[in-house]
HTML snippet that shows the backbone in 3Dmol.js (N, CA, C, O; Angstrom):
<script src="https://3Dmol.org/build/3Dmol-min.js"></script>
<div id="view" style="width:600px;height:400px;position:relative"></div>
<script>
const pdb = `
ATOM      1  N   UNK A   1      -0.172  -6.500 -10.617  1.00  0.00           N
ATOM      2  CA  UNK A   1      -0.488  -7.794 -11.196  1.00  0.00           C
ATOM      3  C   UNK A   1      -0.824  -7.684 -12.668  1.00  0.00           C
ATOM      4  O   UNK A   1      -0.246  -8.459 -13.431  1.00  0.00           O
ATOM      5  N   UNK A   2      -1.612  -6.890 -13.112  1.00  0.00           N
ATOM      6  CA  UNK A   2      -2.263  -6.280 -14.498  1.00  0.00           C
ATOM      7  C   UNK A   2      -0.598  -6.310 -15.142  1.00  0.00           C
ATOM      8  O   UNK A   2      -0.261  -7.132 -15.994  1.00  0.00           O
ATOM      9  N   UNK A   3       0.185  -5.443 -14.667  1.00  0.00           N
ATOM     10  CA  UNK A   3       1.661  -5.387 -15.502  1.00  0.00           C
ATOM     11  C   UNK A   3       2.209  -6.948 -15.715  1.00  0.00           C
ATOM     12  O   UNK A   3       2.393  -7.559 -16.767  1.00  0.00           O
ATOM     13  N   UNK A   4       2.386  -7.338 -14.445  1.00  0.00           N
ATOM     14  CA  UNK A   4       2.881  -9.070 -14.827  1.00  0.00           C
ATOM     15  C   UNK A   4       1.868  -9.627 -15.436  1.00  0.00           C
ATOM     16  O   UNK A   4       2.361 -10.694 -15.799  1.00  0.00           O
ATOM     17  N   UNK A   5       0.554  -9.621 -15.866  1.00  0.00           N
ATOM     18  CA  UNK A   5      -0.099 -10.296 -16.634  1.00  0.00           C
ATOM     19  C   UNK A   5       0.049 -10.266 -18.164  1.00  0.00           C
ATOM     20  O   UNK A   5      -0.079 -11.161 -19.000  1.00  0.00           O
ATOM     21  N   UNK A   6       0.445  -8.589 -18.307  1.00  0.00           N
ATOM     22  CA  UNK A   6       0.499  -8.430 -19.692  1.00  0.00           C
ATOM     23  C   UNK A   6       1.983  -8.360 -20.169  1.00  0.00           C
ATOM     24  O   UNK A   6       2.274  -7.720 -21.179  1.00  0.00           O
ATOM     25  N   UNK A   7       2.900  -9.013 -19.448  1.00  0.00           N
ATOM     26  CA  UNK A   7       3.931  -8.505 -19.318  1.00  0.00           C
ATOM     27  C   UNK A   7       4.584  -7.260 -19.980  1.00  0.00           C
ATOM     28  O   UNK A   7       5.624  -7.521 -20.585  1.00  0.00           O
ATOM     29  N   UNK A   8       4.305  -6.337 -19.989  1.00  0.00           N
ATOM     30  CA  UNK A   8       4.904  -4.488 -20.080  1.00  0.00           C
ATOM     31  C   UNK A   8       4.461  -3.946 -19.492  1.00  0.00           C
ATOM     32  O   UNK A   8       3.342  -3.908 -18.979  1.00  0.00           O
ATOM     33  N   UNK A   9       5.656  -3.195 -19.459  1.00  0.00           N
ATOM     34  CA  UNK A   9       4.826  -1.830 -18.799  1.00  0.00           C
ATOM     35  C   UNK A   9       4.611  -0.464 -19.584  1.00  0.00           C
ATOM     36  O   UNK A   9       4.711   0.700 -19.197  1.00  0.00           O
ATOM     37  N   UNK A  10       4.271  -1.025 -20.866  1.00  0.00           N
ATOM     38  CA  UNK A  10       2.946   0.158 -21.394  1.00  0.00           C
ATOM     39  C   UNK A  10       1.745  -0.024 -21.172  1.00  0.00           C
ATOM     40  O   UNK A  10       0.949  -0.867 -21.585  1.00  0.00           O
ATOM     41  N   UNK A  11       1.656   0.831 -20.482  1.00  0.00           N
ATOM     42  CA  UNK A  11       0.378   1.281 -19.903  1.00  0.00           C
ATOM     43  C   UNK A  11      -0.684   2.054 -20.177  1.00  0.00           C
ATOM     44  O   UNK A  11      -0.464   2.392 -19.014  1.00  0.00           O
ATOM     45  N   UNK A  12      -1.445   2.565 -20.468  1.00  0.00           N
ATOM     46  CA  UNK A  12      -2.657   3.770 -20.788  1.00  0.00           C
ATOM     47  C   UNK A  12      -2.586   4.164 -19.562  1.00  0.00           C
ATOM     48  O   UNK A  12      -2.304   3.550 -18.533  1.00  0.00           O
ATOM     49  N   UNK A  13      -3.009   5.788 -19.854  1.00  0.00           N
ATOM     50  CA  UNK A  13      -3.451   6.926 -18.499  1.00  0.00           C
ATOM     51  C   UNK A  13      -4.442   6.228 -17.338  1.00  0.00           C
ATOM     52  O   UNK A  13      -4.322   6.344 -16.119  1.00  0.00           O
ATOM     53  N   UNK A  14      -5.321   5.570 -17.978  1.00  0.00           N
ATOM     54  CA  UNK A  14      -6.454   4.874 -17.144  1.00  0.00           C
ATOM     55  C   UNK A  14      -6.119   3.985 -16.120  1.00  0.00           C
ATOM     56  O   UNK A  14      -6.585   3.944 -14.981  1.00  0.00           O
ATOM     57  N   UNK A  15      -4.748   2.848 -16.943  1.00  0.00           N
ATOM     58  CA  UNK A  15      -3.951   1.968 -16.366  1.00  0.00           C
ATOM     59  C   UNK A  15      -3.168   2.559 -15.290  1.00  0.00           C
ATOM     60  O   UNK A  15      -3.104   2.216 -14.109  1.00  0.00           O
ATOM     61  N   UNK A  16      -2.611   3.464 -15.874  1.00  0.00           N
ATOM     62  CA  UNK A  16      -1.513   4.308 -14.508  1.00  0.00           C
ATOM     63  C   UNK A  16      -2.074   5.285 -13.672  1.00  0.00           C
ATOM     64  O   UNK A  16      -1.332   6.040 -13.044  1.00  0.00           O
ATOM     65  N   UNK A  17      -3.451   5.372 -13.575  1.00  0.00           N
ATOM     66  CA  UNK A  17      -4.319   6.093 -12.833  1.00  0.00           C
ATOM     67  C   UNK A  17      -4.271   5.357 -11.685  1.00  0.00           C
ATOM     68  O   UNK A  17      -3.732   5.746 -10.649  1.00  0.00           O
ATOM     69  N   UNK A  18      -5.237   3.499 -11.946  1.00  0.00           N
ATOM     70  CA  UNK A  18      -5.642   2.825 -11.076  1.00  0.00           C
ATOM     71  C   UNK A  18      -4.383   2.843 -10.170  1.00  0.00           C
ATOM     72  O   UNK A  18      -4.493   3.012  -8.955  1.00  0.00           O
ATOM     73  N   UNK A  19      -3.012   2.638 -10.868  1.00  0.00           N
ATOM     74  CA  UNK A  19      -1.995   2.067  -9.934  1.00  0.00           C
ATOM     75  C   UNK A  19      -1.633   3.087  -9.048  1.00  0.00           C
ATOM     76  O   UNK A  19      -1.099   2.841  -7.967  1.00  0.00           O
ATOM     77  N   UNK A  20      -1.891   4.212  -9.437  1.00  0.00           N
ATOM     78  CA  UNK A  20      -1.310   5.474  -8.594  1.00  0.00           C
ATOM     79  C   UNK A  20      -2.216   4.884  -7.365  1.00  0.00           C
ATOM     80  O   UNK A  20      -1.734   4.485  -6.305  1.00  0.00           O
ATOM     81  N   UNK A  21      -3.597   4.894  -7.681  1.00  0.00           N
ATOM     82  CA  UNK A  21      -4.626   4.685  -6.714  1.00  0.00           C
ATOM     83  C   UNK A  21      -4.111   3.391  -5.740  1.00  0.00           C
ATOM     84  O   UNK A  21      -3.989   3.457  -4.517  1.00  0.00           O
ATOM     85  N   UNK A  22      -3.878   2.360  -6.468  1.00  0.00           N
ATOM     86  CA  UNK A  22      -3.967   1.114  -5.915  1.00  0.00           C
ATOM     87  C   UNK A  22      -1.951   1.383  -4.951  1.00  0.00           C
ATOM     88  O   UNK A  22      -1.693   0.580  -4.055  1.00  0.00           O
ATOM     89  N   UNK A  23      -1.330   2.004  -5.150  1.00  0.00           N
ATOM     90  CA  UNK A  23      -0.377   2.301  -4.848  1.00  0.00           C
ATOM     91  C   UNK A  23      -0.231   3.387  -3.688  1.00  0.00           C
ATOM     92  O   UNK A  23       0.751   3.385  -2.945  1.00  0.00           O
ATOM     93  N   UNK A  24      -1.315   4.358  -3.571  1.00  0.00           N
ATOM     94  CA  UNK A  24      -1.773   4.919  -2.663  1.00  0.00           C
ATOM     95  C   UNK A  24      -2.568   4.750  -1.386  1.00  0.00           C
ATOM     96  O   UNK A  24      -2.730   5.355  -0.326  1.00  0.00           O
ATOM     97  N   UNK A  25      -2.935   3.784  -1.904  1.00  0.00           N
ATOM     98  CA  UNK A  25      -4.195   2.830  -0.657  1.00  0.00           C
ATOM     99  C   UNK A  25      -2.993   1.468  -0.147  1.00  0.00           C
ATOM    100  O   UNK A  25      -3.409   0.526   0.528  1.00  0.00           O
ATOM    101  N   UNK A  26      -2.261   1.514  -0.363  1.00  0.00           N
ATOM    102  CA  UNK A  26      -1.414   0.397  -0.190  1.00  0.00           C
ATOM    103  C   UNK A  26      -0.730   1.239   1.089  1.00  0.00           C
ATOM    104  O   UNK A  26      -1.003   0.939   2.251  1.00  0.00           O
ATOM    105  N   UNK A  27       0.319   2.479   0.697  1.00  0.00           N
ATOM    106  CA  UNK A  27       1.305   3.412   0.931  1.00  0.00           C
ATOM    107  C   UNK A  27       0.201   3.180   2.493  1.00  0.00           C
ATOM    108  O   UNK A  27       0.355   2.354   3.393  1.00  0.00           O
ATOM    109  N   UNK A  28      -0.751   4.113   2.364  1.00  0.00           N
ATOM    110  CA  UNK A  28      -1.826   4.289   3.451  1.00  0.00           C
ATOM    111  C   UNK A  28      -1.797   3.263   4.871  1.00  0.00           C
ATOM    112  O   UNK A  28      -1.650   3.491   6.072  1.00  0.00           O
ATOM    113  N   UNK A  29      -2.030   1.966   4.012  1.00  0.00           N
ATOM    114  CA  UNK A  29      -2.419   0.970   4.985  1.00  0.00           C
ATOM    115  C   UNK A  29      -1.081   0.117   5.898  1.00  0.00           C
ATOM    116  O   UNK A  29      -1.248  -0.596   6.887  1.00  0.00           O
ATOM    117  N   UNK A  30       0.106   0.414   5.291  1.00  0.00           N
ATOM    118  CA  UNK A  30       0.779   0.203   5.503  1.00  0.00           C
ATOM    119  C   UNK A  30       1.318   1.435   6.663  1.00  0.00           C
ATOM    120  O   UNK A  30       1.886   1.109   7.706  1.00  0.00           O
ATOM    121  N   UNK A  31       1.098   2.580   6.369  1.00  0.00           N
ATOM    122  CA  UNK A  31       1.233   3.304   7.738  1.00  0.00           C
ATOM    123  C   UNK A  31       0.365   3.041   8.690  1.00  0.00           C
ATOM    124  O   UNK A  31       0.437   3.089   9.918  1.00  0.00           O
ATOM    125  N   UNK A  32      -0.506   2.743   7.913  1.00  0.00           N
ATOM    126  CA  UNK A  32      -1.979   2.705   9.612  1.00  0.00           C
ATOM    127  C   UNK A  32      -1.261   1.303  10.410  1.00  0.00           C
ATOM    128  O   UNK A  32      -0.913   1.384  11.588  1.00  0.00           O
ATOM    129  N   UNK A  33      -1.118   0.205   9.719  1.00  0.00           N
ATOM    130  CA  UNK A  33      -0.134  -1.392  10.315  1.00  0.00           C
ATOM    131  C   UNK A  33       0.855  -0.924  11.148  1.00  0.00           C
ATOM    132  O   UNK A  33       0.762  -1.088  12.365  1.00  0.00           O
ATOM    133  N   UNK A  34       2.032  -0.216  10.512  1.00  0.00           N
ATOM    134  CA  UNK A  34       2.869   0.909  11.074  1.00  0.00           C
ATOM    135  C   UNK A  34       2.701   1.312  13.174  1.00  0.00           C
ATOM    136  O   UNK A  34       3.220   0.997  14.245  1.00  0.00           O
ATOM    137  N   UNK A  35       1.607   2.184  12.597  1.00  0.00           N
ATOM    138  CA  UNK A  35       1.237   3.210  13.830  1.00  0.00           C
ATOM    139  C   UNK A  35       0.564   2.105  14.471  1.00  0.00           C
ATOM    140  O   UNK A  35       1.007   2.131  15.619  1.00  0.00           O
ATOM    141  N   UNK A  36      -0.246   1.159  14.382  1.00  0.00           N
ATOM    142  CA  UNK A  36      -1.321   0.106  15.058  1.00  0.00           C
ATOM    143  C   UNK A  36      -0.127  -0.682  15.703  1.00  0.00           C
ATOM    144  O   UNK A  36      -0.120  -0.801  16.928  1.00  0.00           O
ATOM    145  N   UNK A  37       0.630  -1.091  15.138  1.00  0.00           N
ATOM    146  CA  UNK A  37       1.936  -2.080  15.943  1.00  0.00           C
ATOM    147  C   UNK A  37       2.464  -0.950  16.800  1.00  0.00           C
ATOM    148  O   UNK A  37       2.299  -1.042  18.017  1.00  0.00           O
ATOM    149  N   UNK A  38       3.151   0.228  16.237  1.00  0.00           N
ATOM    150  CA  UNK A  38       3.775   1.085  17.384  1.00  0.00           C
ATOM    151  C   UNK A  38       2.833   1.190  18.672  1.00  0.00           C
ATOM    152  O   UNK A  38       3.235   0.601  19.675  1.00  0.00           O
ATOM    153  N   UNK A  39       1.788   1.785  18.737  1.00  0.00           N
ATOM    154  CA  UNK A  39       0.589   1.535  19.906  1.00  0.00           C
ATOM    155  C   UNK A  39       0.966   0.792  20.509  1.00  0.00           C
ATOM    156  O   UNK A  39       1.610   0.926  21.550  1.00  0.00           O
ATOM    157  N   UNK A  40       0.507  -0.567  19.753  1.00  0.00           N
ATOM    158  CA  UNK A  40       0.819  -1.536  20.441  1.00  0.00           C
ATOM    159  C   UNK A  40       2.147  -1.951  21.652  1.00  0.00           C
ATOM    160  O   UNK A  40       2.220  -2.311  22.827  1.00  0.00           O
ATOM    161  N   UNK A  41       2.903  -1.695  20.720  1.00  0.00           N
ATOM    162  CA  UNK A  41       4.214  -2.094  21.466  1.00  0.00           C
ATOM    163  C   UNK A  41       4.228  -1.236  22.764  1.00  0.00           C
ATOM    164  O   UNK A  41       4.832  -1.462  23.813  1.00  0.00           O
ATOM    165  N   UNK A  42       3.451  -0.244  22.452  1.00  0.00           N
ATOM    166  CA  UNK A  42       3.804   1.092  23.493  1.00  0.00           C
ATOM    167  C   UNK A  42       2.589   1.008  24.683  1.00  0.00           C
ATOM    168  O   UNK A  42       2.647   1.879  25.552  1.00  0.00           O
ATOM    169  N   UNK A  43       1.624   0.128  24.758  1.00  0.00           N
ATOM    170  CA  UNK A  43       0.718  -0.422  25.459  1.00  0.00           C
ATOM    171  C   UNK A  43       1.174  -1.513  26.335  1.00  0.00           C
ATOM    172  O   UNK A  43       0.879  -1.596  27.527  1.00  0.00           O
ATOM    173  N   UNK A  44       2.055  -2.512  25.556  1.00  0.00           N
ATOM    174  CA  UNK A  44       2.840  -3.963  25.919  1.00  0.00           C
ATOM    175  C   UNK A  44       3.753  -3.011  26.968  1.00  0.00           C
ATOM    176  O   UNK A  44       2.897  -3.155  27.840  1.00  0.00           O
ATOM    177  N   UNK A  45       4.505  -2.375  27.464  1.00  0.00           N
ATOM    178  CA  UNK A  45       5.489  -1.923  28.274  1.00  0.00           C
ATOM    179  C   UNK A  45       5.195  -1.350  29.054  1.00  0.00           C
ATOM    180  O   UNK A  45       6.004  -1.128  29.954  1.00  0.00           O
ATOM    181  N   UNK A  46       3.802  -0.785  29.111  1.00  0.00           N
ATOM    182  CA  UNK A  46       3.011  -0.110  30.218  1.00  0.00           C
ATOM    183  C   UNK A  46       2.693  -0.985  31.116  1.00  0.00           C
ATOM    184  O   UNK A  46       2.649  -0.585  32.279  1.00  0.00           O
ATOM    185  N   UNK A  47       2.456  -2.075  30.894  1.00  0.00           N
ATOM    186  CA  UNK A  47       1.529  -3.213  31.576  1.00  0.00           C
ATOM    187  C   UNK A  47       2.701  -3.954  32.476  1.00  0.00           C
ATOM    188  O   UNK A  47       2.416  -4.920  33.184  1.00  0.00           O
TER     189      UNK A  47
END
`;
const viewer = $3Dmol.createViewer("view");
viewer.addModel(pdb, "pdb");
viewer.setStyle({}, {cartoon: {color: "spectrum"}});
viewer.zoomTo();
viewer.render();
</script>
């Protein structure tokens, strides 16, 4: 969002720190959604 606000993408180290971060916690949660639906589905067929 910070990039579309300022529109560029020059960035400072600090700037491309957070995103690594904020890009990493994303990557993350999106596997845990991932594996939580697979469960799921794999619970739904047992029953």
């Amino acid at each position: 969002r910070g990039v579309m606000a300022r529109e560029t993408l020059d960035v400072d180290e600090t700037s491309a720190e957070q995103i690594r971060i904020n890009n990493s916690d994303f990557t993350n949660a999106l596997r845990k959604a991932r594996s939580m639906a697979h469960d799921f589905c794999k619970e739904e067929e047992h029953d």
